[in-house]
C-alpha positions as CSV (number, residue, x, y, z in Angstrom):
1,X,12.8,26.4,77.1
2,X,15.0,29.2,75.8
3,X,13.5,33.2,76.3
4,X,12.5,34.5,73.7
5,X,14.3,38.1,72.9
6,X,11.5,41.3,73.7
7,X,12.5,43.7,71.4
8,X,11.3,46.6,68.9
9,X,11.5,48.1,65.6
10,X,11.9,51.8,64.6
11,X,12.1,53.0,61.3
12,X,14.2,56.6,60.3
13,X,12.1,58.8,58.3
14,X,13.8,62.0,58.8
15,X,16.3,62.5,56.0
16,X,15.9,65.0,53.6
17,X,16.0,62.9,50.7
18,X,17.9,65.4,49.0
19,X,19.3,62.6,45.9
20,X,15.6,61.2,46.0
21,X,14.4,65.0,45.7
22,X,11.2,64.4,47.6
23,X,10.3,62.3,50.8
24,X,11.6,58.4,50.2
25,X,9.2,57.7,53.1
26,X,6.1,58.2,51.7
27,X,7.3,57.0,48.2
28,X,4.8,53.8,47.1
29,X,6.4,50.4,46.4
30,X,4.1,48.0,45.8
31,X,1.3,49.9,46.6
32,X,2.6,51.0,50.0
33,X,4.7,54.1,51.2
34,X,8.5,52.2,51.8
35,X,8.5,53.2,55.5
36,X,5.4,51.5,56.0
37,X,6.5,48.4,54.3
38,X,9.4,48.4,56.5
39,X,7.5,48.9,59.4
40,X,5.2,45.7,58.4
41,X,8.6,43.7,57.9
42,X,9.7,44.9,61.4
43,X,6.5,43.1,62.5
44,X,6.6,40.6,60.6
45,X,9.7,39.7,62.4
46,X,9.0,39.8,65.5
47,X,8.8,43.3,66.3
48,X,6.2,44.2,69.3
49,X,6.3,47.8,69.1
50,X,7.0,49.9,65.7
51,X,7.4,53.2,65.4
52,X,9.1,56.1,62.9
53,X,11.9,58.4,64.5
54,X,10.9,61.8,63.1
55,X,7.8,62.6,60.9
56,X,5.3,60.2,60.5
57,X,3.9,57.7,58.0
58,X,0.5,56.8,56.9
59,X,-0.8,55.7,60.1
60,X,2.9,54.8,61.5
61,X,3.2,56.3,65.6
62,X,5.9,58.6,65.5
63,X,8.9,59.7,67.8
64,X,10.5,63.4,67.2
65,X,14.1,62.6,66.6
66,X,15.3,64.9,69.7
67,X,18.4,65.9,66.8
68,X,16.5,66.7,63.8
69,X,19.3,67.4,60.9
70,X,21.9,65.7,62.6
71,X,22.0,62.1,60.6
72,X,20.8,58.7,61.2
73,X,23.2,58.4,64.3
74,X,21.0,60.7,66.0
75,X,17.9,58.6,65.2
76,X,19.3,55.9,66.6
77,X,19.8,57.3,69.4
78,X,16.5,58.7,69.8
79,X,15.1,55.4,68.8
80,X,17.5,53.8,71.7
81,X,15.9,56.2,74.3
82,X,12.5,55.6,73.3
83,X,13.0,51.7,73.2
84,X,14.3,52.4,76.9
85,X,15.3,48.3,78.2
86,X,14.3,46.6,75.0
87,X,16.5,45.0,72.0
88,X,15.7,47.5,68.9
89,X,16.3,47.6,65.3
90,X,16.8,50.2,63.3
91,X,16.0,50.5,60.1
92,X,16.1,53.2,57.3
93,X,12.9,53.7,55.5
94,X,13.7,53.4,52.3
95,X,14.5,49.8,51.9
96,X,13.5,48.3,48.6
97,X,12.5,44.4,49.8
98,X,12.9,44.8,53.9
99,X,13.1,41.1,55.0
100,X,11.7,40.0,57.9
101,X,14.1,37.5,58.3
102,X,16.8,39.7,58.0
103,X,15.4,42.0,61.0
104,X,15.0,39.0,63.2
105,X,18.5,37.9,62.6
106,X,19.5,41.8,64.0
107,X,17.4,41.5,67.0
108,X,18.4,37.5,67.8
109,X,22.6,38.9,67.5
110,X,22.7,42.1,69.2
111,X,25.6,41.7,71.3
112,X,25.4,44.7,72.4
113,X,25.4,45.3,68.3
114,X,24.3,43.7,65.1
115,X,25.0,45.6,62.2
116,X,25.5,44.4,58.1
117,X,28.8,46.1,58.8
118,X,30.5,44.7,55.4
119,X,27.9,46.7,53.1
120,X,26.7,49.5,55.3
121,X,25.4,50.1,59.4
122,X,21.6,50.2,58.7
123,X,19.9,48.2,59.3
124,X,21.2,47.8,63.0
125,X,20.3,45.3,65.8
126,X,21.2,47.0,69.5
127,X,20.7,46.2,73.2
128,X,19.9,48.4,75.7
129,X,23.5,49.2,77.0
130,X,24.9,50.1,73.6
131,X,22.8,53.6,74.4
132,X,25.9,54.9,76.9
133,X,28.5,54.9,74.4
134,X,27.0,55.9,71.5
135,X,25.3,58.9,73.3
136,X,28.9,59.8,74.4
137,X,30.7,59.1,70.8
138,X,27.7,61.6,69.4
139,X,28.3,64.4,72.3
140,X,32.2,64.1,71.1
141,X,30.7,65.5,68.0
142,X,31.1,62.3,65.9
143,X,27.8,61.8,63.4
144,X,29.1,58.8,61.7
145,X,27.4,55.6,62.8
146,X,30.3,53.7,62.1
147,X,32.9,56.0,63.8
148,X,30.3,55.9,66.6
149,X,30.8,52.1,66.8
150,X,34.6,52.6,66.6
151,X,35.1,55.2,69.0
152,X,32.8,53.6,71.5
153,X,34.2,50.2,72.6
154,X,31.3,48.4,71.9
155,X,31.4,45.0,70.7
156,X,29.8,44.9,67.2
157,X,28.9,41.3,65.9
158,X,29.5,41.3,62.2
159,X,25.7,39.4,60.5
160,X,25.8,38.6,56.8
161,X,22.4,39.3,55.4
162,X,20.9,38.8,51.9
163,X,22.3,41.8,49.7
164,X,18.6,42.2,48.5
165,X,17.4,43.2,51.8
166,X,19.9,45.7,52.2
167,X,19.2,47.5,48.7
168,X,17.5,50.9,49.2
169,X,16.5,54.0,47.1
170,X,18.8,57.4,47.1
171,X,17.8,58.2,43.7
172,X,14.6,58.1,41.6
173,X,16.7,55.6,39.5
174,X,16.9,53.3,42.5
175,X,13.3,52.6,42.5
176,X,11.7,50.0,40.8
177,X,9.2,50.9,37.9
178,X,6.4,50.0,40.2
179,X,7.0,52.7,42.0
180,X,4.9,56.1,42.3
């Protein structure tokens, strides 16, 4: 019988939301703030432990990103150290139809990464010993995720996932009229 893969979800809630011009975090979608709904999808999938990197959400547990203002590259590694020897998936918060699915497709493929690399890095599937190289492309002074994954060695499996589940909100015009 195959092993199923442990793993865990956090969700970035730190931004600035500058575009948005308040906090996409908290912003309701269907009734719920957008990182909570993403945090339900991380579930959903498979998820055992969920948690925000930076502030928290509605009654999400949070992790102080140890790099506040730096990017999502130092959420991710923030998220990595706090997921310590478990498969994790990051995920912005301000996905517009996070899909479970999707998340569990990241987790299953992180080899040492899973990343929707064709359209953008986040979401992100990553194992345990991705943490090494990143942390040392990010000391180098790179912020980039995706000069992080260049610079670092790492093998990074390519996963095609639904365009929907990668559409987010930068701008109040990204958000569906549903929304608060």
């Amino acid at each position: 019988m195959a092993e199923t893969v442990r793993w865990v979800g956090a969700v970035l809630t730190g931004g600035r939301s500058t575009r948005m011009g308040r906090d996409k975090a908290s912003i309701p979608v269907d009734g719920a703030p957008m990182a909570v709904r993403v945090a339900d999808a991380l579930r959903v999938a498979g998820a055992r432990d969920v948690v925000c990197i930076g502030p928290s959400v509605g009654a999400l547990p949070a992790v102080a990103d140890e790099h506040p203002g730096e990017g999502p590259l130092a959420g991710i590694l923030t998220a990595m150290r706090w997921a310590d020897d478990r498969t994790l998936v990051v995920a912005p918060c301000d996905l517009l139809a996070p899909d479970p699915a999707s998340f569990a497709v990241l987790a299953a493929g992180a080899a040492p990464v899973a990343a929707a690399l064709a359209d953008r890095p986040l979401p992100i599937g990553l194992r345990p010993d991705a943490l090494d190289p990143l942390a040392r492309a990010f000391e180098s002074g790179e912020r980039s995720i995706r000069g992080a994954l260049r610079s670092s060695g790492l093998t990074v499996i390519a996963v095609e996932l639904p365009p929907s589940s990668l559409a987010d909100a930068d701008t109040p015009g990204d958000l569906r009229t549903d929304a608060g």
